[in-house]
Each structure stands twice: as C-alpha cells, then as structure tokens.
BAMARDREN-99398 format. One record per residue: x, y, z of N, C-alpha, C in turn. Coordinates in steps of 0.02 Angstrom, whole numbers, plus 50000, padded with zeros to 5 digits. Layout:
XYZXYZXYZ ...
***
This chain:
493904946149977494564949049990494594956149963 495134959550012494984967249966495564970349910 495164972749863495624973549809496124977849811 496594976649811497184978649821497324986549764 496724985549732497034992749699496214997849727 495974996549765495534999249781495585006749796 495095011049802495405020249806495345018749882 495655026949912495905027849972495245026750013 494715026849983494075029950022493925022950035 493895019449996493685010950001493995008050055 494665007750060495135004650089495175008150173 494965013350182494945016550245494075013450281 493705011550216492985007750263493285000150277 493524997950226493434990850217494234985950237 494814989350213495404987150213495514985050298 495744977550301495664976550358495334971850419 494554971850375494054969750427493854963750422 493674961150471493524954750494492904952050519 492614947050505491874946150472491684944850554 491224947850580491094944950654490654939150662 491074934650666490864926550651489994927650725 490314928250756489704927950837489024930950813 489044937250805488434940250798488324944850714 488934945750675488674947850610488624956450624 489104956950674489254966350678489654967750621 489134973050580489434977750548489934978950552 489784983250594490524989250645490884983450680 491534984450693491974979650715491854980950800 491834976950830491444975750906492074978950954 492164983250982492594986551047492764978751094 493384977751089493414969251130493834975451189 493414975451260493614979051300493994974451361 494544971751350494664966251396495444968751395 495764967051466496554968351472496744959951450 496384955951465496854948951461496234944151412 496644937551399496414933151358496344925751368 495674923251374495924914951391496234909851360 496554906851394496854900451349496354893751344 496474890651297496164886851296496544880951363 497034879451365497404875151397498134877251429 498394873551470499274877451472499514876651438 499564871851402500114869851341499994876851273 499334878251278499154884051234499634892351253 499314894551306499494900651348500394897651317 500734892851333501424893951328501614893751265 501444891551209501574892351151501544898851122 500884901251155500604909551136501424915151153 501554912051214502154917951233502784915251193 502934908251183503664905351168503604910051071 502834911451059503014913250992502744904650927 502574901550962502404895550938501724895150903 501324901250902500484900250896500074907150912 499954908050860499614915550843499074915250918 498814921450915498394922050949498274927451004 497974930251041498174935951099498144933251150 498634938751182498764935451253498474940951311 498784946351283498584952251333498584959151308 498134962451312498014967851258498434975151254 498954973251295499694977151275500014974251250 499974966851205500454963051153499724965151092 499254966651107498904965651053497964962751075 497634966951040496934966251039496474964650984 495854963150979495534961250904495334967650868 495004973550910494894979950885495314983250855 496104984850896496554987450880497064984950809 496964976850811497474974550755496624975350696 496074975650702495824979350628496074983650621 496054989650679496534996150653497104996150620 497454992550663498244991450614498284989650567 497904984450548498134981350467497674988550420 497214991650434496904996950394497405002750401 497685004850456498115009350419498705007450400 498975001850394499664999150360499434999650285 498874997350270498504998050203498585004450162 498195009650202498325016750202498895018250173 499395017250233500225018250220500535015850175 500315012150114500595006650091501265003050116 501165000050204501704997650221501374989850239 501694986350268501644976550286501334978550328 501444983550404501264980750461501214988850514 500684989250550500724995550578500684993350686 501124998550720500754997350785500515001350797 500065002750829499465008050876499845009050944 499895014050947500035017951007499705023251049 499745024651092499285028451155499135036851127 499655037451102499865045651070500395044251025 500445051151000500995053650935501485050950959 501715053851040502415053851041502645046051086 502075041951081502245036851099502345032251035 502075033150997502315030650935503205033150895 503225039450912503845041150902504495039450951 504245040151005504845036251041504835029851052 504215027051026504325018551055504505017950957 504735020450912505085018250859505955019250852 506065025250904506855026950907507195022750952 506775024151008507075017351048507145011251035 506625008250981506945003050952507485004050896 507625008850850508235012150815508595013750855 508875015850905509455018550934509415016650975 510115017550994510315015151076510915019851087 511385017151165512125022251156512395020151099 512765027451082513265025651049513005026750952 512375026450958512235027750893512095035450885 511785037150809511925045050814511195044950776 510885051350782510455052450744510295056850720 510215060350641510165065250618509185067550611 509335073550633508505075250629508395083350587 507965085150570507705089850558507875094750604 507875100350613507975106550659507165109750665 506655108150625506125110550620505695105250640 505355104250688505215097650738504335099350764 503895096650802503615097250860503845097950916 503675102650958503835103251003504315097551053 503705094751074503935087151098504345083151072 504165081751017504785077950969505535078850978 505345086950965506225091750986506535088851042 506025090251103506145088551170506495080651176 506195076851150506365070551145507005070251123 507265069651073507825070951036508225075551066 508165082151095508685085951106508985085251211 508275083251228508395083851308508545075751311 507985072651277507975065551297508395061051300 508325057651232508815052451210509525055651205 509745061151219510585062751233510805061351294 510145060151353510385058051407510345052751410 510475048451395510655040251375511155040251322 511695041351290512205041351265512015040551184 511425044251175511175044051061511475051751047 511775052151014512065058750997511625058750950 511315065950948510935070250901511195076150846 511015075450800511245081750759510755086850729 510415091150707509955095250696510165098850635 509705096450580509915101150518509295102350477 509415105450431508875105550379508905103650318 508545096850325508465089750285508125093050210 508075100550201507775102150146508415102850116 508925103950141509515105150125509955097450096 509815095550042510385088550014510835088050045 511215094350028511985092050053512145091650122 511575096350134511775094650242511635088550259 511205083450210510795077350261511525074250221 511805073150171512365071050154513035073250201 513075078450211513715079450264513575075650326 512885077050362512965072550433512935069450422 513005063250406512935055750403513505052850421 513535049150469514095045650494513925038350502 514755035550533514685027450518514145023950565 514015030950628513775025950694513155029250667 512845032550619512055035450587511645030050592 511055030250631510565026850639509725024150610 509735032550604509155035250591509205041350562 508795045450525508705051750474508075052850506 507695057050527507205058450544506835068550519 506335066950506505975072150475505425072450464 505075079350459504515080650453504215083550394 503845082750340503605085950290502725083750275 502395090050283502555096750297502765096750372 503365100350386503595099650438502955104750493 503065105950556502565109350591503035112250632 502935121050636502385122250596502295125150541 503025127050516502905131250476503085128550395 502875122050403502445118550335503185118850281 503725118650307504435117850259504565110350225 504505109350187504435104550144505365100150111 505155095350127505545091050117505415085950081 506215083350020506005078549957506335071549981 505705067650015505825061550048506235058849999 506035058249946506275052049894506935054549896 507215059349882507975062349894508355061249918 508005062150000508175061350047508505053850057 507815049450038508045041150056508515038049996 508465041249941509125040549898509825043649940 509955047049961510705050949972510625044150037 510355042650073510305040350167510485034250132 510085031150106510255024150070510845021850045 510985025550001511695026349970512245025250014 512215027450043512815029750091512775022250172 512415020150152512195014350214511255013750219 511115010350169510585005350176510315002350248 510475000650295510195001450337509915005350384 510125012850374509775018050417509325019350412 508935020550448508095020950442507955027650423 507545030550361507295038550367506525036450388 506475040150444505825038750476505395046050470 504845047850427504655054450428503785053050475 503795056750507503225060050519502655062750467 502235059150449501675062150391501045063950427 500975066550498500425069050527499935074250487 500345080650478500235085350432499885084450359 500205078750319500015076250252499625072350286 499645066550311498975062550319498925056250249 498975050250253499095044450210498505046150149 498005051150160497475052550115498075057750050 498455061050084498955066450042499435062350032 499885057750046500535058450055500555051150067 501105046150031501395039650081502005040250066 502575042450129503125042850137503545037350112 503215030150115503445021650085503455023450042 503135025049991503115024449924503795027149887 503825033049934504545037849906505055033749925 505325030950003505795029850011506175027550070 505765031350129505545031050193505445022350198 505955022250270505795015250294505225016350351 505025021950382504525021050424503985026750446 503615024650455503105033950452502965032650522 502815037850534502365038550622501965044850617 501325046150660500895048250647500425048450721 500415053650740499965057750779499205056550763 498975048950791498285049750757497685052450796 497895056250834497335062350867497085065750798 497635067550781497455071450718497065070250678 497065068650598496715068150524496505064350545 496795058050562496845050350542496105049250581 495945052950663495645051350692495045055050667 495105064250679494915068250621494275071950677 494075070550733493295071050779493625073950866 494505074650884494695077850929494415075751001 494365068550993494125066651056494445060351072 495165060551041495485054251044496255054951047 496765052351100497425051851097497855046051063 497995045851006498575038650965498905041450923 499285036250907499815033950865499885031350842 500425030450767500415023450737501135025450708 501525018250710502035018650685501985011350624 502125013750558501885009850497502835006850465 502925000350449503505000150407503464993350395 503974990650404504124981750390503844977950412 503544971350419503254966650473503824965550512 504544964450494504934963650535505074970350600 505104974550559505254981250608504874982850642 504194981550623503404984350661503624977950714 503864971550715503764967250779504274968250819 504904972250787505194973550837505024978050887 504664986050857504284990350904503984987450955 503584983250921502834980750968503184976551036 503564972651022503764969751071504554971451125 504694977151087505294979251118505064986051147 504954990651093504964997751097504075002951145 503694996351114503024998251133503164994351215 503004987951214503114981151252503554985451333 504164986151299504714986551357504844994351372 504644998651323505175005651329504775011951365 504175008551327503785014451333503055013651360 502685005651345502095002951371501355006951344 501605013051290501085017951255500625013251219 500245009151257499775004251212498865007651217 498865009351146498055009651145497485005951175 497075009751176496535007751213496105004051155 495635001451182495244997451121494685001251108 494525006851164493965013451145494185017451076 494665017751105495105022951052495215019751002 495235015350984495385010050926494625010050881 494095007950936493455010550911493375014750853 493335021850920493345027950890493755030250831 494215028250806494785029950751494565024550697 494295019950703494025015150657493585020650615 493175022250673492335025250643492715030950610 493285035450632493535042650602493685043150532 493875036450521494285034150463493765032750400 493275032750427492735029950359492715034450320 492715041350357492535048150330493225052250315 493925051350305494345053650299494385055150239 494465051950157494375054850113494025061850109 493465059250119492905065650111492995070450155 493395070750203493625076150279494155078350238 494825077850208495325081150182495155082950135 494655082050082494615084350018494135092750064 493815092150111493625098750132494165103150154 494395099550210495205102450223495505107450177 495625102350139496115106350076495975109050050 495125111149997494885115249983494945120050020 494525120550092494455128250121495275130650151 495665127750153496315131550166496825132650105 496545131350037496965134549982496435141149980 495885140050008495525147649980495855152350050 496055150450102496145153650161496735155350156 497225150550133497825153750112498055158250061 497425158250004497485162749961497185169649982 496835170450023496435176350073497145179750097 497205173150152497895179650196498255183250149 498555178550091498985180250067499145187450010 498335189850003498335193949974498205199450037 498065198750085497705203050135498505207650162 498245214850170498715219650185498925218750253 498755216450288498915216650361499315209250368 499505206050337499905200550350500355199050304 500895198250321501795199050312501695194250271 501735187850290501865183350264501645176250276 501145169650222500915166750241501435158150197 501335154950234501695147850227501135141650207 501075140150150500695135550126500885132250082 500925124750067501075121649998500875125149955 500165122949943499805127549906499985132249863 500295136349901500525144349856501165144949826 501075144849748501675144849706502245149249727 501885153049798502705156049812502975154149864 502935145749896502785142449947503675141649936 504195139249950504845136349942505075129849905 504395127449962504515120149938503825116549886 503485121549844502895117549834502865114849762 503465116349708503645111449664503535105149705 503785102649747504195096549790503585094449811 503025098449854502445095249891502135093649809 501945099249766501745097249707501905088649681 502495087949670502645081249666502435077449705 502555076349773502525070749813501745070349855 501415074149848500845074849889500325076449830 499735073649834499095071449806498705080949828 498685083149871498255088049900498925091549922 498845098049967499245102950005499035102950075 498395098550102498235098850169497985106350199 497655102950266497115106150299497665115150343 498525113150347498515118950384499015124450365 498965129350389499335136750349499485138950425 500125141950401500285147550457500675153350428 500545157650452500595166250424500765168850499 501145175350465501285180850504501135187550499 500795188750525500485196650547500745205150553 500635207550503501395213850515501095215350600 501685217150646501615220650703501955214950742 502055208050717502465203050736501925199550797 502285197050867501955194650909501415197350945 501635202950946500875205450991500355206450944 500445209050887499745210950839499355202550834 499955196150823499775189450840499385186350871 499705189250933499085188251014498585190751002 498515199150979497875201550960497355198650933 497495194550867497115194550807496755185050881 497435182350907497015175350914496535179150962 496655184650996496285184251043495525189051023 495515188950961494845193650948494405185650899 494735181050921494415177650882493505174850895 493105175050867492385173850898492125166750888 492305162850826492155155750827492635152550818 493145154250783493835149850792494165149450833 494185144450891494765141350954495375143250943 495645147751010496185146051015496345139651073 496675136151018496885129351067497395125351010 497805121351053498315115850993498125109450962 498295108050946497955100350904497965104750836 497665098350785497235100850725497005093050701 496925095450644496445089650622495585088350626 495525092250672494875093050697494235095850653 493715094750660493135096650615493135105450632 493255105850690493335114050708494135116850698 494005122950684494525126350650494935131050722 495655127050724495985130850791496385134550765 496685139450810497295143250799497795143750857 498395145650846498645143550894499345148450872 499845150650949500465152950929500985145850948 501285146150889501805140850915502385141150965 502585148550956503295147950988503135148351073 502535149151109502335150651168501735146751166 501525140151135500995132451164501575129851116 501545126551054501755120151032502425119751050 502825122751047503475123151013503945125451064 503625128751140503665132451187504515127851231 504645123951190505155117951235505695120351193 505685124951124506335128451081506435134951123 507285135051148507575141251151507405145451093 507415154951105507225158651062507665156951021 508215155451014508995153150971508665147350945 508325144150953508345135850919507575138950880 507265143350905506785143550853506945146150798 507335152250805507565157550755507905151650692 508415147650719508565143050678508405138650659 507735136550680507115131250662506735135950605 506925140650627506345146250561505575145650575 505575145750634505085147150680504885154550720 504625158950662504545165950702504065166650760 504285171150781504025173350876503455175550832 503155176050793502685181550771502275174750732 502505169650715502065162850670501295159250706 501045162050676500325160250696500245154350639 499905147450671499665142650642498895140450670 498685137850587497855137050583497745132450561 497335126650585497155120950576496425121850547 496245122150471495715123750465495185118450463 494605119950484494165116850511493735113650451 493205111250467492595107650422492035112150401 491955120350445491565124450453491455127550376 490975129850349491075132950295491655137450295 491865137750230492795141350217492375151050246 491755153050208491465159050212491595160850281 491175156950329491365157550392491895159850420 492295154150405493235154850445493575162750433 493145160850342493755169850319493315174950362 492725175050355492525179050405492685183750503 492845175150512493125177450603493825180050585 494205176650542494725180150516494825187350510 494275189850441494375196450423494025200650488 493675198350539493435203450598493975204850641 494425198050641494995201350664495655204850657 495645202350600496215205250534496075215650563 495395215050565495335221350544495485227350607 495395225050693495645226250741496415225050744 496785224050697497545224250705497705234550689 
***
C-alpha cells in the first residue's frame, strides 16, 4: 500500500497503481476500448442501476484513466479526481454541475482567455449571472457575495499576468458567509508539485493538464479534483450529460508517463525562470517584469506562503509597449512563438492578441492585462541558452 506521507516525487510514480494481474506490466497497459463486457444481464443492469462497481463504457470511466485519477487526486490532496478531454472541459463540466439559472457566480476579472469567454459570453446565456472582481481584493470577494452565490472562482497565479491570490482567505471570508459555495481555483500555473489549493481551503481545483501535469506538449486534458461526492456528481452529470469532454485512454497513457518526471521538471522550471526573471528585471530595455519570485512581485509574501516554488512562467513588458513586443517575439531564434506552456521547450507568446484575444481592450485594461504583456513559459533548455535568445533580442529593440 502506498504511504500516505510519501514525497511528491514518489506519489506521482506510484500513488494509484494497480498490479497488472494478466501479464505483470510495469507501466499501466493503455485499455483502448469504448465499451465493456458483462459478464451476464443481470450484471450489465446492476453496473448502470449503481448496484456493482465496475465499467461500463469508457465515457463513465476506464482502467487507464481511473489510475490517472486516483494519482492526481493524491497529488491534489483531494478523495477523488475526473479526467477530462481539455482544461476547459474540465472547467465547464465543474460549473455546470455548480450552477444553473438563477444562481450567481463570482469570478476573478483576471481569467484565461476561454475561461473569460465561458463565464462572460457563456453561461449568462442560460440565466447564471456573473460578477467579475479582483479576488486579491478581501473586501470585494466579501461585498459580492450574495444569497443566490454559487461559486467563487479564481486563478492564482492567475494568467497571465501571475496576480496572486490568498486562497486560504479567500475560503475563510466565502465560507463564512455560506459554507456551501464552492471556491473552485484553477492551479494550472502552480501545478500540485507548487501548490494544493485543498489544503488552504478550496473546495475544488481544475487544471489544464496539457500543461505541467502532462509537461511533453503532445497532449489535450483536464482534471477536476474535490469530494468523492462532488467528483461523482461531475462525472456523471457535468462530464456524462453537459459536456461529454471524456479522455482518451492514449492520453491517459501519455500523462501517466509525464507525471513520473514532474518533480524533477518543476524544480528545473523554477530554477531557470527565477534566474530569467531576475535577468529581465534588471535589464534596461524592459519596463516591467511580473513574477512571484521577485520581492517586488505584489503578491509574493502570499505566493511565499502558500506555494512550495514560484513556477515555470514570467511575463514582462518591454519599454516601446506593443510593437517593440511584437519585435522582440519576432526576432526570436530558438524560443517559439506559440501558446500553451508547460512544455520542455520554452514559448512566448502576446496575450492580449493569442490567449486572452476574447477580452475587450476595456476588460483587459481592467483585468490588468497590458496591450504591451509579453508572457514566457520557460522551458527545460539550459537557463544560459533562453537568456541568450532573449538578450539577442532584447538588443534589436
């Protein structure tokens, strides 16, 4: 059995797995099948009435995928996790099971793109009233809160511009005031190796596991981590009925194998982007850079506290604003411009025109999202390297 106080690195090989009775695989075997036999009818009907464990069809559930799940619920220190197709199928197949008409939901103003989209275009057209604030702010997440409040939702480090928020705070004031509302944060950015949102306060995390979690950029999921009760409501309501974002068992594979090496992938991370963030930050040609990391960060007492590491990404701004921006991505020689992160390769990217491109110039300005914010997902590459394509282009501004 695995020890329950085991380190992160242990528990990301081992937490989880299941002895392959058939043949004695190591590696947990890809079960590539949409459906499942019964042994008998009386079986198959018990399986659906809820009467008798077991799988039925591998959008209720698979053998590859539920190793995954119980290893990153582990991770998370939560009961129970579902796997989902992508980020934002994990995020909307968790609201949709939180809200419906008539309920309200308070969110962050500083979002993902998509996320935003979801929340601001989406679910208002079905009758969820939304509110948009900045959850770094106490007293604002205390003022919106109303009787029909559903959900609290947030991001820390938010993306992209890494604004930091004090979960535990947060789920004290939300709690207080009505115990049943869910604060559901997003820990894509931190990554369960930095950060477990449960621990603080948070009834539910969700997580973009293209990203860290997966860590190799050749994979689309999700995971939404909380209660055994709440995780079965997703799975069978929110995943099941709303949204149908069910992982593949490749991909389940692949994120198994990503995960072995995650400790040892963020401890690089984080190293080469406190030295990268300490680079820009002294460097004359750039305004201003946004990192936990840096004691002149806003929020990094707060990440200090709640986060183990400061994570793999930084975003800075360039004196000359957007175009010197465009310049610098576009003189770049080994660093990608492209979106994602998490990746062994080091991307860059403008947010307000790829990620974020779904915020009016008005909703960015008040997201605190500059037209000029360049974000960097730093890579696995030697740190020498990165500052390098950097300073070649730093220096054409």
């Amino acid at each position: 059995m695995m020890n329950p106080n085991a380190g992160f690195g242990t528990k990301a090989i081992h937490a989880g797995n299941v002895k392959d009775q058939q043949y004695g695989a190591l590696t947990t075997p890809i079960y590539q099948t949409s459906t499942f036999v019964f042994d008998t009818c009386e079986q198959g009907g018990r399986r659906f009435a809820g009467e008798e464990g077991g799988h039925i069809y591998t959008r209720l559930g698979n053998p590859t995928t539920d190793v995954l799940e119980r290893k990153v619920a582990a991770l998370e220190c939560g009961e129970a996790c579902v796997a989902t197709a992508s980020g934002m199928g994990a995020i909307s197949s968790a609201l949709w099971t939180i809200a419906g008409a008539g309920k309200h939901i308070v969110a962050d103003a500083t979002l993902y793109g998509c996320t935003f989209a979801l929340l601001n275009h989406g679910m208002t057209r079905y009758g969820v009233e939304v509110d948009f604030i900045d959850t770094s702010d106490l007293g604002a997440v205390k003022a919106a809160l109303k009787e029909n409040t559903c959900c609290v939702y947030l991001e820390t480090p938010a993306n992209p511009n890494l604004k930091i928020t004090d979960i535990a705070a947060v789920a004290e004031i939300v709690h207080a005031y009505n115990p049943e509302i869910k604060v559901v944060c997003d820990n894509t950015f931190a990554s369960p190796a930095l950060q477990n949102p449960l621990k603080l306060g948070a009834d539910v995390v969700v997580h973009s596991a293209t990203k860290y979690l997966n860590g190799h950029g050749d994979v689309i999921a999700g995971f939404v981590v909380g209660d055994a009760a709440f995780c079965t409501q997703v799975r069978m309501f929110g995943l099941k009925d709303m949204t149908g974002a069910v992982m593949d068992p490749f991909c389940s594979f692949l994120i198994l194998r990503g995960l072995k090496t995650m400790e040892l992938r963020m401890a690089r991370h984080c190293e080469s982007a406190e030295k990268i963030a300490a680079y820009l930050d002294a460097h004359d040609k750039v305004e201003t850079v946004y990192y936990p990391g840096l004691a002149n960060h806003p929020g990094h007492d707060i990440a200090a506290r709640q986060m183990s590491g400061f994570g793999g990404m930084v975003s800075f701004e360039v004196k000359g604003g957007r175009a010197a921006g465009a310049k610098l991505l576009n003189s770049m020689k080994m660093i990608a411009v492209a979106v994602s992160l998490g990746d062994a390769e080091t991307l860059i990217e403008h947010p307000a025109s790829m990620t974020h491109s779904t915020y009016s110039e008005e909703e960015l300005a008040a997201s605190g999202i500059g037209a000029g914010l360049i974000r960097l997902s730093v890579g696995l590459e030697n740190v020498e390297d990165i500052i390098a394509d950097l300073e070649q282009g730093l220096a054409q501004l």
